[in-house]
C-alpha positions in Angstrom: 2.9 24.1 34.8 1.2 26.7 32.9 0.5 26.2 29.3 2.1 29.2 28.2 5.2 28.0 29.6 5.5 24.6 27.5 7.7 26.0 24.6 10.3 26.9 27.2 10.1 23.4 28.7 11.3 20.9 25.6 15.0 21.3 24.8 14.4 19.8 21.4 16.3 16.8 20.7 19.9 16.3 19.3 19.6 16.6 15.7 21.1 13.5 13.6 25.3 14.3 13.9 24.8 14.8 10.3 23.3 17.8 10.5 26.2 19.4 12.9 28.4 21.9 12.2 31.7 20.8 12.0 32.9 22.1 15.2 29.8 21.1 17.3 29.5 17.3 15.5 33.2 17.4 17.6 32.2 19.0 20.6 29.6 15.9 20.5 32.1 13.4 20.1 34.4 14.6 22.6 31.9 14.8 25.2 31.0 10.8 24.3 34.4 9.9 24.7 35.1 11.2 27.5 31.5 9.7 29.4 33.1 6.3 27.7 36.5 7.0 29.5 35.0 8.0 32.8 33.3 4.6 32.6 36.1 2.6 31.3 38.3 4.3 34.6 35.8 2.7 36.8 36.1 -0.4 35.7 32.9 -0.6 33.2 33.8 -1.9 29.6 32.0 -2.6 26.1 30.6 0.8 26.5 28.3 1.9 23.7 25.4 4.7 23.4 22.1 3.9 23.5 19.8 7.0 24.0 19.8 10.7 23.9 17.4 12.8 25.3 16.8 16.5 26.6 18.2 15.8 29.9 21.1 13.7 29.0 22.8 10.5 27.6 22.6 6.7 28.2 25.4 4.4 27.6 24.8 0.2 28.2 28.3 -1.5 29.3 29.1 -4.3 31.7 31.0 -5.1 35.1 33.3 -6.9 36.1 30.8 -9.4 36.9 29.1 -9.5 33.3 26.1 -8.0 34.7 24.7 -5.8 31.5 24.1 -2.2 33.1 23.1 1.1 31.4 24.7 4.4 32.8 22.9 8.1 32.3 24.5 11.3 32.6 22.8 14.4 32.7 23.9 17.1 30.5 26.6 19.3 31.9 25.6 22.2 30.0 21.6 22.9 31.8 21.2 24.2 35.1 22.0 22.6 38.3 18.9 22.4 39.5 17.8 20.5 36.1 20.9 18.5 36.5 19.6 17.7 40.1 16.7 15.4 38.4 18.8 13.0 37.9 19.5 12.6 41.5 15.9 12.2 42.1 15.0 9.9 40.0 17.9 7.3 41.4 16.1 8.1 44.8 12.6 7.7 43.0 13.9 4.9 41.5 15.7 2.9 44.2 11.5 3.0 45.5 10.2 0.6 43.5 11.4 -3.2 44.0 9.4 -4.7 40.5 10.3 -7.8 38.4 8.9 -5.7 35.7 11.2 -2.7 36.8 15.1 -2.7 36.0 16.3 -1.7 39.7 18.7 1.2 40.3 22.4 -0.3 41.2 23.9 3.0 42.6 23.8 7.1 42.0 27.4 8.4 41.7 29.3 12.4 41.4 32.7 12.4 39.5 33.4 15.8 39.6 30.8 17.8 38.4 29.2 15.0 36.6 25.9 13.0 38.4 26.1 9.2 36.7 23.0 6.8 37.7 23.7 3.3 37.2 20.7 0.4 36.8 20.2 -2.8 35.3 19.6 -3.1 31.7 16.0 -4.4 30.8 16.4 -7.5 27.7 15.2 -6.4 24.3 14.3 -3.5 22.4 12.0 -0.3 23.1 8.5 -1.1 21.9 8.9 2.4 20.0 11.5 0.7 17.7 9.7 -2.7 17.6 6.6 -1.3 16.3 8.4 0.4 13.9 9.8 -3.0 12.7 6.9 -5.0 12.8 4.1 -2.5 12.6 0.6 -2.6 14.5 0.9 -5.1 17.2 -1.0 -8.3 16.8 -4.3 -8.0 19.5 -2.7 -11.2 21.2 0.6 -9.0 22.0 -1.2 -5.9 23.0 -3.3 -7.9 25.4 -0.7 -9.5 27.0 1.5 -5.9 27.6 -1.9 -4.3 28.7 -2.0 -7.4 31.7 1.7 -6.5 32.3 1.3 -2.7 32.7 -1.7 -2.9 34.4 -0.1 -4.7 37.4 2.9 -2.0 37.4 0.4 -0.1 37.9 -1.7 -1.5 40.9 1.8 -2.0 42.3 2.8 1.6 42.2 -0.8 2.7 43.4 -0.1 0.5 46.8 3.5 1.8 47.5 3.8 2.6 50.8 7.1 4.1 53.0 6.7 3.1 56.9 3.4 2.0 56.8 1.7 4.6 55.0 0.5 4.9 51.7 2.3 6.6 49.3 1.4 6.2 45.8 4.3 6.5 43.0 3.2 8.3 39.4 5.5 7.2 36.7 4.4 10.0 34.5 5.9 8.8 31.7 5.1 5.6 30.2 4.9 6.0 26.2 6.5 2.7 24.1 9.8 4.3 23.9 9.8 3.7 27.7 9.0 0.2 27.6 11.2 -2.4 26.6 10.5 -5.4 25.1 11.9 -9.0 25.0 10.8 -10.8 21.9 11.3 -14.5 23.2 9.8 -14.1 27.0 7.2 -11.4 25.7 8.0 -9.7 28.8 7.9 -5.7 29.2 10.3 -3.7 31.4 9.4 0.3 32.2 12.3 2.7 32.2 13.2 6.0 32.3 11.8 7.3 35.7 12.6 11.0 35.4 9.4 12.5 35.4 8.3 10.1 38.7 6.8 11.4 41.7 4.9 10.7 44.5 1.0 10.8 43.7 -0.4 14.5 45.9 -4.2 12.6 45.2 -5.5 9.4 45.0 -7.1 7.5 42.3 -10.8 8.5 43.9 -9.3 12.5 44.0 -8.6 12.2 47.5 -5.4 14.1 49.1 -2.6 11.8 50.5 -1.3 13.0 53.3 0.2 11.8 56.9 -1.3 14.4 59.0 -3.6 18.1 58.7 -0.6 19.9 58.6 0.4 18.4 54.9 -3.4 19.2 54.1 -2.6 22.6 54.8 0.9 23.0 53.1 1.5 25.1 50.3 2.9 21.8 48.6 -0.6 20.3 48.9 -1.7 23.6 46.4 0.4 23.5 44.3 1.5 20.1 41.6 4.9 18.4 42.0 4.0 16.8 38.6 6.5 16.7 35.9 5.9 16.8 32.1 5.7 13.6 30.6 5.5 13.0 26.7 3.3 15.2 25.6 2.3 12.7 22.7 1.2 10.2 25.3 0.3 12.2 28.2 -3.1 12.8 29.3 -5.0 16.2 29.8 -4.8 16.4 33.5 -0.8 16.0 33.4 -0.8 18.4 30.8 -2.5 20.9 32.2 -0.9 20.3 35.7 -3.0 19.3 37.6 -2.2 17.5 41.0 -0.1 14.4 40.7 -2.2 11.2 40.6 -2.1 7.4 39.4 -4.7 8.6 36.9 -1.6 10.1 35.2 -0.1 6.8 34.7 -3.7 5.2 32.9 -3.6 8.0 30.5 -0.1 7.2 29.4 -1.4 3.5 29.6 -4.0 4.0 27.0 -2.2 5.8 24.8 0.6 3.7 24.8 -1.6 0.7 24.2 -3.3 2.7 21.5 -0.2 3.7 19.5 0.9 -0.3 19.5 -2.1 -1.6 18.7 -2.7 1.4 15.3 1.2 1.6 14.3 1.5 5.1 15.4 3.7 7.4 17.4 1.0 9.6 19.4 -2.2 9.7 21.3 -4.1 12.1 19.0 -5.6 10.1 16.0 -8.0 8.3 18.8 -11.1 9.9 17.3 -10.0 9.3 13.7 -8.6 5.8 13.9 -10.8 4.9 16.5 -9.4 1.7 19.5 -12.9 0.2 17.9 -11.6 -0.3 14.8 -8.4 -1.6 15.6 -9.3 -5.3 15.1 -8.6 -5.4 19.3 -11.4 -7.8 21.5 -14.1 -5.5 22.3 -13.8 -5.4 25.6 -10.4 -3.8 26.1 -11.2 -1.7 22.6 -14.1 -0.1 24.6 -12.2 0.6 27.6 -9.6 2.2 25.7 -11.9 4.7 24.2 -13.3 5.3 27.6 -9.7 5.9 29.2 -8.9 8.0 25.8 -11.9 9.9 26.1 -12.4 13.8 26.5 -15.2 13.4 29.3 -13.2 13.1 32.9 -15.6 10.8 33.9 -15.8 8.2 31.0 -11.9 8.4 31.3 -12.1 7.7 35.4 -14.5 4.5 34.7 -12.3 3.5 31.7 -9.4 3.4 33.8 -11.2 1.6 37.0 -12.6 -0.9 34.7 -9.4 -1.3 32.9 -7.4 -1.9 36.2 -10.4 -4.1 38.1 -10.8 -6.1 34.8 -7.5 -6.5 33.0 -7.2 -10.0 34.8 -9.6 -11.6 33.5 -9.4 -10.0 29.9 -5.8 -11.8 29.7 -7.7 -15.0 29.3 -9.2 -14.1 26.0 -8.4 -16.9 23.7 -6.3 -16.0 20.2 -5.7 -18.1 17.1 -2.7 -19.3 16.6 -1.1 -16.8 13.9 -2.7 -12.9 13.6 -2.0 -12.0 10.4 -2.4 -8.0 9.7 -4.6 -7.6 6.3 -4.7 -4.1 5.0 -4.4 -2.8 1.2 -1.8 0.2 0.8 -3.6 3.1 0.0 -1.0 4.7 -1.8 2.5 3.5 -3.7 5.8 2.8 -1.9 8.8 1.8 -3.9 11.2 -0.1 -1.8 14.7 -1.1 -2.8 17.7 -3.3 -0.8 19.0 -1.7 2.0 22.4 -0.3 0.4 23.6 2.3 2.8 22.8 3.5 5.7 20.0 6.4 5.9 19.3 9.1 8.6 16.1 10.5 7.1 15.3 13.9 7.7 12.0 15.8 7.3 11.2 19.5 5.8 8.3 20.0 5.1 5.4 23.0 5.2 4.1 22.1 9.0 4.9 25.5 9.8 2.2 27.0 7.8 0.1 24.4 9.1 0.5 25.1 12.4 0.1 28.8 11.6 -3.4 28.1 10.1 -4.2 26.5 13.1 -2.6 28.8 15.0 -4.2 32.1 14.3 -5.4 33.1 18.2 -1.7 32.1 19.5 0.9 34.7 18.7 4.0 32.4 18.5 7.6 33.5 16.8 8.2 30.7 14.5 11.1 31.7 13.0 13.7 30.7 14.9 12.7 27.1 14.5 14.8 25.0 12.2 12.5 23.3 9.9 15.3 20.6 8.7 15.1 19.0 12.1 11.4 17.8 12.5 9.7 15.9 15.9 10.2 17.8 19.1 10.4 21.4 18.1 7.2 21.1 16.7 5.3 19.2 20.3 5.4 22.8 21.6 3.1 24.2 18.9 0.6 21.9 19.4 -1.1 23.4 22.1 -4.4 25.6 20.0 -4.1 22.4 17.2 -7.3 20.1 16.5 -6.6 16.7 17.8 -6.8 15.3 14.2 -3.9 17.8 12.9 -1.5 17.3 15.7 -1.9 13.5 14.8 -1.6 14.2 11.0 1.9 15.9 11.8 2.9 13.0 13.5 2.3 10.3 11.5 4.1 12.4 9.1 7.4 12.6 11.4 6.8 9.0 12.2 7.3 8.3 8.6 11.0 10.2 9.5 11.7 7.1 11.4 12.2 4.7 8.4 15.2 4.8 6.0 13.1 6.9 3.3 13.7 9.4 1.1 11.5 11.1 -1.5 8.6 13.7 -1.0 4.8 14.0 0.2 2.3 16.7 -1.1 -1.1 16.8 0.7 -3.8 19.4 -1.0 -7.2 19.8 0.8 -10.1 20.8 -1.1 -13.8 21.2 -0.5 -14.4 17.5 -2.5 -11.6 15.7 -1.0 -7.9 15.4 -0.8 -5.6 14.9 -3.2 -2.1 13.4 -2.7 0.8 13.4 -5.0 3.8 11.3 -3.5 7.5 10.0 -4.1 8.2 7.4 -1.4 11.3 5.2 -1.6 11.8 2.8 1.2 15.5 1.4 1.3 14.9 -1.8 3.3 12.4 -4.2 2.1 11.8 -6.4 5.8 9.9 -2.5 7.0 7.2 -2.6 4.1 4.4 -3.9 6.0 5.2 -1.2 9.0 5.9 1.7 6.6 2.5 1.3 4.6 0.9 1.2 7.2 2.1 4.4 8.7 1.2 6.0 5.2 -2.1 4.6 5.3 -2.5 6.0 9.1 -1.1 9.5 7.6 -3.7 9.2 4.3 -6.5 8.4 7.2 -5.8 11.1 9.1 -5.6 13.8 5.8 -9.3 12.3 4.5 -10.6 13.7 8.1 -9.0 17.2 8.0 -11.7 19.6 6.3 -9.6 22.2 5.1 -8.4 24.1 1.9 -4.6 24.0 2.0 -1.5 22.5 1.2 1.0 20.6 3.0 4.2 19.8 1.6 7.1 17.5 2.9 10.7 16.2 1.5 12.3 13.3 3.3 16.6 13.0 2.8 18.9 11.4 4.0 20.9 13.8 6.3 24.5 11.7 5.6 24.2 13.1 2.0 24.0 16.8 3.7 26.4 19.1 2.0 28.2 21.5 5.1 29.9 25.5 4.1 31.5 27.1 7.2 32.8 30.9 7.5 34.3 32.7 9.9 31.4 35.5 9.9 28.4 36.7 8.1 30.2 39.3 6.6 32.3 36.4 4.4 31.0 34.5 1.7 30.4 30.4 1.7 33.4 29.1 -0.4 32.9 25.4 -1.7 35.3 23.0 -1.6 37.1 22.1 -4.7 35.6 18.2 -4.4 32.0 19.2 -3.3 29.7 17.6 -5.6 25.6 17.3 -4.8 25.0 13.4 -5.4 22.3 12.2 -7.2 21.3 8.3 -8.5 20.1 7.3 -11.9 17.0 5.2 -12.0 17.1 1.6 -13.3 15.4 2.4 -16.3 15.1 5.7 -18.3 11.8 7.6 -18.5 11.4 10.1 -20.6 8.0 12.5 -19.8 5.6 14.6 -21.4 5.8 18.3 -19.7 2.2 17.9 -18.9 3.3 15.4 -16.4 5.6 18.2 -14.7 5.3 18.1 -10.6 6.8 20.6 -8.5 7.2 23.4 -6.4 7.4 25.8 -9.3 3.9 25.2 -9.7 2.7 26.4 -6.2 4.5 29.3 -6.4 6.2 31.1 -3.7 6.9 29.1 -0.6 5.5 31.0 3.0 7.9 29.4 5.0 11.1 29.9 3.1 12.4 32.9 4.9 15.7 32.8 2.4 15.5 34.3 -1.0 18.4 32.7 -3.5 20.2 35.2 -5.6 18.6 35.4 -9.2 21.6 33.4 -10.9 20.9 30.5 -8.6 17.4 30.1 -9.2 18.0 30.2 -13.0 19.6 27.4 -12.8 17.1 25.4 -10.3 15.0 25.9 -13.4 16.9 25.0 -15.7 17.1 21.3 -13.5 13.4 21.6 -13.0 13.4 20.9 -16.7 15.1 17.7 -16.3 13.0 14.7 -15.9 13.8 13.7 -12.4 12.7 13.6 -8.9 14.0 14.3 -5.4 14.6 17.5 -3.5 17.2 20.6 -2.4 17.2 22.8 0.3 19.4 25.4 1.7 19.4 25.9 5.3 21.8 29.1 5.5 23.0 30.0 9.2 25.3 32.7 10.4 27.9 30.6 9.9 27.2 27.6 8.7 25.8 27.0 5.3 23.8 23.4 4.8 22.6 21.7 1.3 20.4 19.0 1.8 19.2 16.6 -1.3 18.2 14.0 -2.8 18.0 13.5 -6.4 17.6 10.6 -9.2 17.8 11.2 -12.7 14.8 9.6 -14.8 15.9 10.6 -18.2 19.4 9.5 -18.7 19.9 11.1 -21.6 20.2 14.2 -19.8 22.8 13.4 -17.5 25.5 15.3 -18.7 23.4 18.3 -18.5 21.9 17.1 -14.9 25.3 16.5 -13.2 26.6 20.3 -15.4 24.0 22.4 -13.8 24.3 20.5 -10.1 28.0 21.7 -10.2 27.1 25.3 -11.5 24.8 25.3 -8.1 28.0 24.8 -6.4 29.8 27.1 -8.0 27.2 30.1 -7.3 26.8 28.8 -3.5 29.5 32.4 -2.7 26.3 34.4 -4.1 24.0 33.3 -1.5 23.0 36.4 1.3 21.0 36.2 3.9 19.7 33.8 6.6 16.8 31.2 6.6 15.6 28.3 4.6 14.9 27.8 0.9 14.1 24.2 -0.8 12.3 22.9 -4.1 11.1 19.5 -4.4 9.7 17.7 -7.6 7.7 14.5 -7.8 8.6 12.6 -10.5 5.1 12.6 -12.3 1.5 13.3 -11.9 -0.1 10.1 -10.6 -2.1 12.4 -8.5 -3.9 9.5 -5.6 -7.7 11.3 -4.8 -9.7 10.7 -1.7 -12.7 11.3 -0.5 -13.2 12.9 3.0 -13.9 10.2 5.6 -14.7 10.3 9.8 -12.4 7.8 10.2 -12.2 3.7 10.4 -15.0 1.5 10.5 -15.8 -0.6 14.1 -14.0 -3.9 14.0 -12.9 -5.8 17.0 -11.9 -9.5 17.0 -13.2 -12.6 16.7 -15.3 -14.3 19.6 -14.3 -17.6 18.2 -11.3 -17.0 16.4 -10.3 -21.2 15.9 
């Protein structure tokens, strides 16, 4: 596939049901209860949703036997010949006979609607136990390295009547893998980007006879896109299918357990050397991760010839993960439930980086962050692509609050707001900040990047019938805000906002003149948090999050947040608009850095 063509290839992700209109947060609902009917009808029960992707939905239920199953559905709405995929991947699927592999159970039409049944794999995606527990310990990456890298031998010697035919996963990333915490045993999933390998390992074609030499087929790559966070060059720029495919996704995936992060990209920054990880399998991960084709192809061969013997390195009994958090985090109990969402200035970034691509960023809506942005990665610096990352990664916790990133020629500086609302993630989210402060020290830049983090169930929604109408409020619509424990009272020179930077370049919506008195008149207030309009043709959203530091002013606060309502009718126009404002100056400086030091792990750690 062309790289021109990968912004038409993602169909972002669904956006937290928060963040739906009315109408289509129903539509949504609908469509899962009627995939939860269809699957009760056959006999299926405790039906719940488990994953949502581009191509569809998986549900996990059980038979009548007990047997704990998980059913995908593609999406009704995409072309049939992308519904179609589904189809081959229960064919791809019912291929590969793996203890390691949850096998396919049956491929089914009702109606219109393709439903592939499998087994469920025990445990949790190693995407969402790394985000529990944070960097894996050394001990736990070794032993899912050993795991993978028999998948993969097993894959590489499939064979269909007595001929070699190698299977590419194409896919493998942690969200892919899932985990069970009390056998330590991985299972690989998702095999919708799997086909069979067109070369070999040694670049050799595979094929039964001259004629498939000489096929078009043979020219041309079956491969499918995997992840693009986890995917190696070669996939990426589509290249014929081969079982290299799979090590790149391999190393990255190792990579991101092992440093607490959510992409392949920081490797030159927050190097597999200085992951505390035995040297041996930290040296062949930079190999594999490396940008010579070579280094990467030995990497890979050493990785799989060698893997067996590195699982006998000895560990101590208890890793415990030392670091120092590099800048604050306040964490409360976990009172509510949060579905953070992060706006923030990437656009700008991108366009900076940008400059040689002539890309129509506008349409993009900045409120939803993650996928829409993979396709704008393409004429990035490694370093910056990893940078936005481990900013969306810090999306994943239940956070609110607000990030501002300035680069100058000395150093960075980084003002910050980050409020964690459960306490057993600490260690995980600090790290992630660290990974994200890392990554900013090796940027050499002048620029700003600014990001607010709410929580999307607090999102206030305005419908109309057309653009020609204005948003009415509701009588009861209120913008919530908190009160901190204890009142602070500040000294203006300790003022933090947007005010200060001026016009934003990505807010494409300008807010009538008798709204943006009053934002001032709150800017006044000693408080922190953040508000953004997101006005669409129809659907008008408010997103905050606000606590008041000086209680004395509340009666003013909670005034001038209900004269915002009130002037919501005023608003014109299309496009985005926010203000964020930290709650004081304690402005965190760093110098610029290459990256992490070497450190690998103990050759006699008892």
């Amino acid at each position: 596939m062309p790289v021109a063509d990968l912004k038409h290839f993602y169909i972002p992700d669904e956006q937290s049901i928060y963040l739906l209109s009315h109408k289509d947060a129903q539509k949504l609902k609908d469509w899962f209860a009627l995939c939860k009917e269809q699957l009760e009808l056959l006999g299926y029960f405790d039906i719940e949703l488990i994953g949502k992707g581009a191509f569809g939905f998986a549900f996990a239920g059980k038979d009548p036997q007990l047997n704990e199953l998980v059913f995908k559905f593609s999406r009704i709405n995409l072309p049939q010949h992308v519904q179609d995929r589904l189809e081959e991947e229960a064919y791809m699927l019912s291929q590969v006979d793996h203890v390691n592999v949850p096998a396919l159970i049956e491929f089914q039409r009702i109606k219109k609607q393709a439903i592939l049944v499998m087994e469920r794999a025990k445990g949790v995606d190693l995407d969402v136990y790394s985000l529990r527990h944070g960097p894996l310990s050394p001990r736990l990456i070794v032993s899912i390295a050993y795991q993978l890298c028999e998948i993969l031998i097993f894959l590489r010697q499939h064979q269909q009547n007595g001929i070699a035919k190698p299977i590419v996963h194409g896919d493998i990333k942690p969200s892919n893998l899932v985990f069970d915490e009390l056998t330590e045993t991985v299972a690989l999933i998702d095999w919708g980007s799997c086909v069979y390998a067109q070369i070999d390992e040694h670049g050799q074609y595979i094929a039964n006879n001259v004629m498939d030499l000489m096929s078009a087929d043979m020219q041309q790559t079956n491969a499918r896109l995997g992840d693009v966070y986890f995917i190696g060059e070669e996939q990426l720029n589509g290249e014929l299918s081969s079982p290299r495919f799979d090590e790149q996704g391999l190393a990255s995936t190792l990579y991101a357990l092992a440093s607490g992060q959510s992409c392949r990209f920081g490797c030159q920054v927050i190097t597999p050397n200085g992951l505390g990880l035995p040297q041996a399998l930290a040296e062949t991960l930079t190999a594999m991760l490396s940008d010579e084709p070579n280094l990467r192809r030995k990497g890979g061969d050493y990785f799989i010839q060698n893997m067996r013997h590195m699982r006998n390195i000895v560990f101590a009994e208890q890793d415990e993960l030392s670091y120092q958090a590099l800048i604050p985090t306040w964490t409360f109990p976990k009172v509510k439930d949060i579905d953070t969402v992060v706006y923030s200035s990437r656009k700008s970034f991108l366009r900076v980086e940008n400059e040689e691509i002539d890309l129509d960023l506008n349409y993009l809506n900045d409120a939803q962050f993650e996928r829409y942005y993979k396709n704008y990665m393409q004429g990035m610096g490694e370093t910056e692509k990893a940078f936005i990352s481990a900013v969306s990664r810090l999306g994943k916790y239940p956070v609110v609050g607000g990030l501002v990133v300035r680069w100058q020629p000395e150093g960075v500086y980084i003002d910050s707001s980050l409020n964690l609302f459960d306490p057993s993630l600490k260690q995980s989210f600090e790290v992630s900040v660290n990974n994200m402060v890392t990554l900013a020290r090796a940027i050499h830049r002048v620029g700003v990047f600014k990001s607010c983090m709410f929580n999307a169930r607090d999102t206030l929604h305005l419908e109309r019938d057309s653009e020609e109408q204005p948003f009415i409020p509701g009588v009861e619509m209120q913008i919530p805000y908190e009160v901190s424990k204890v009142s602070i009272t500040e000294d203006q020179s300790r003022n933090h906002s947007y005010f200060e930077d001026g016009e934003d370049p990505d807010e494409l919506l300008a807010l009538p003149s008798g709204l943006m008195s009053i934002i001032r008149q709150l800017n006044s207030i000693h408080h922190t948090g953040c508000m953004i309009f997101e006005a669409l043709p129809t659907h008008l959203k408010i997103h905050s999050y606000y606590t008041l530091l000086d209680h004395s002013m509340e009666l003013e606060f909670k005034s001038l947040l209900k004269e915002v309502i009130e002037l919501l009718p005023q608003i014109n126009g299309l496009g985005i608009s926010g203000f964020m404002k930290l709650p004081y100056k304690d402005t965190r400086y760093f110098e610029h850095a290459p990256g992490l030091p070497e450190k690998y792990y103990p050759k006699k750690p008892k």
